[in-house]
C-alpha positions in Angstrom: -9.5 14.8 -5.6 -8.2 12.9 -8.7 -6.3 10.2 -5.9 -6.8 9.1 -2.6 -4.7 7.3 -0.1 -6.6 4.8 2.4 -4.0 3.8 5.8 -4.4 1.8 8.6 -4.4 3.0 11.8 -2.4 0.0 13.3 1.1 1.1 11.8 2.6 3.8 14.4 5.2 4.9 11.8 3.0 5.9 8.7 3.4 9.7 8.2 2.2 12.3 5.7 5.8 11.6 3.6 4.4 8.0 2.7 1.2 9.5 1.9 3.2 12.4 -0.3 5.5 9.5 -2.0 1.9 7.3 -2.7 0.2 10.5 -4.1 3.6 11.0 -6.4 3.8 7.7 -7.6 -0.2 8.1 -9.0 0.3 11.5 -10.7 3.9 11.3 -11.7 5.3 7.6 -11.8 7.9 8.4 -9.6 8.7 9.2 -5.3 8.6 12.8 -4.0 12.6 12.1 -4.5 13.4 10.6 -7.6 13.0 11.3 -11.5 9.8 11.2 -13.4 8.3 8.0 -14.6 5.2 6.1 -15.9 2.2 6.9 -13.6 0.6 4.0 -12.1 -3.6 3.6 -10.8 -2.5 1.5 -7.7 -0.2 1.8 -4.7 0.1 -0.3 -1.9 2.3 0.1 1.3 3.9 -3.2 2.0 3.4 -4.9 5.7 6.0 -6.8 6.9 3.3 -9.2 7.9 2.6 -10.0 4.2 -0.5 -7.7 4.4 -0.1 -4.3 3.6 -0.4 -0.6 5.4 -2.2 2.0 3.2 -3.7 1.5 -0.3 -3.5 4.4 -3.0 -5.8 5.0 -6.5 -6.2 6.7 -9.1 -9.7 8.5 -9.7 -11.7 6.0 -12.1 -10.1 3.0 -11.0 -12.4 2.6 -8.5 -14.6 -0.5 -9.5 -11.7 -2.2 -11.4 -10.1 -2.3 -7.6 -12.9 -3.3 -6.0 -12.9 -6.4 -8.5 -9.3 -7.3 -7.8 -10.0 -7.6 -4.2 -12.9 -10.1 -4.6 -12.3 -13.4 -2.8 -9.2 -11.8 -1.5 -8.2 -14.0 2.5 -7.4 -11.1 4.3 -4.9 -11.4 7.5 -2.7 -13.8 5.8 0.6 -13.6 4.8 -0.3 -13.8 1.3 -3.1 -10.6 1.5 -0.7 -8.4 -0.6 0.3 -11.2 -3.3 -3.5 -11.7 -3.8 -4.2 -8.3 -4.3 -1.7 -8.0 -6.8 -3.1 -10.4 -8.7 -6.0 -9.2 -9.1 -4.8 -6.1 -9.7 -2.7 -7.8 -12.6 -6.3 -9.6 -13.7 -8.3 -6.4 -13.7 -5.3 -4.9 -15.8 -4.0 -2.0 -13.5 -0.6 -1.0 -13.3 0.9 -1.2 -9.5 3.8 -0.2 -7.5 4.3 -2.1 -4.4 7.7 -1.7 -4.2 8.7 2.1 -4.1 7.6 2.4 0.1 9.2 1.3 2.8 8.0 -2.5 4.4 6.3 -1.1 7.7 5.1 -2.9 11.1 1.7 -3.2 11.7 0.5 -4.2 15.5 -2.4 -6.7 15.2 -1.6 -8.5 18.3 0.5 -7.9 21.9 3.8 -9.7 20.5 3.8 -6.8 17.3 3.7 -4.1 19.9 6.3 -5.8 21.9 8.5 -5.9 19.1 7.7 -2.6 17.5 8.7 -0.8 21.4 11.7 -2.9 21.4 12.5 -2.1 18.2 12.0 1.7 18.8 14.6 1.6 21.8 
């Protein structure tokens, strides 16, 4: 496969359509909905927790990624603004803006909310 989408099984309202839009956005710059644009090597899924939900790459991008996550804190709520940057440092263009902020349930207080949420 020429991309790849990696997601968390903690989020309970990923689907196959964020997966679609992630897989757009690396071959076409642009969201299963919306006009053509400039291609990017890296998607990320934004948590609401400051984390994120799914990560999505380009074929050959794979050890320039790997770099940008070096020394990364993960579980914070600064994770995604980390990765970004070194993303930015290891010169690969990212959109972590075109998916929807999701809910992932790390602890008994997230499920809580999520269920009251979905009621």
């Amino acid at each position: 496969a020429d991309v790849a989408c990696i997601a968390g099984t903690d989020i309970p309202n990923f689907c196959a359509a964020h997966a679609e839009q992630c897989f757009a956005l690396l071959t076409q710059g642009a969201d299963v909905d919306s006009s053509r644009g400039c291609a990017v090597d890296v998607v990320f899924g934004p948590a609401r927790d400051g984390g994120f939900y799914c990560v999505a790459a380009r074929r050959g991008v794979d050890e320039a990624l790997r770099r940008a996550f070096d020394g990364v804190q993960w579980s914070t709520p600064n994770t995604l603004e980390c990765c970004l940057a070194g993303c930015a440092r290891e010169g690969l263009s990212v959109n972590a803006t075109a998916l929807p902020r999701l809910r992932d349930v790390d602890e008994l207080e997230d499920l809580e909310e999520f269920i009251a949420e979905a009621s």
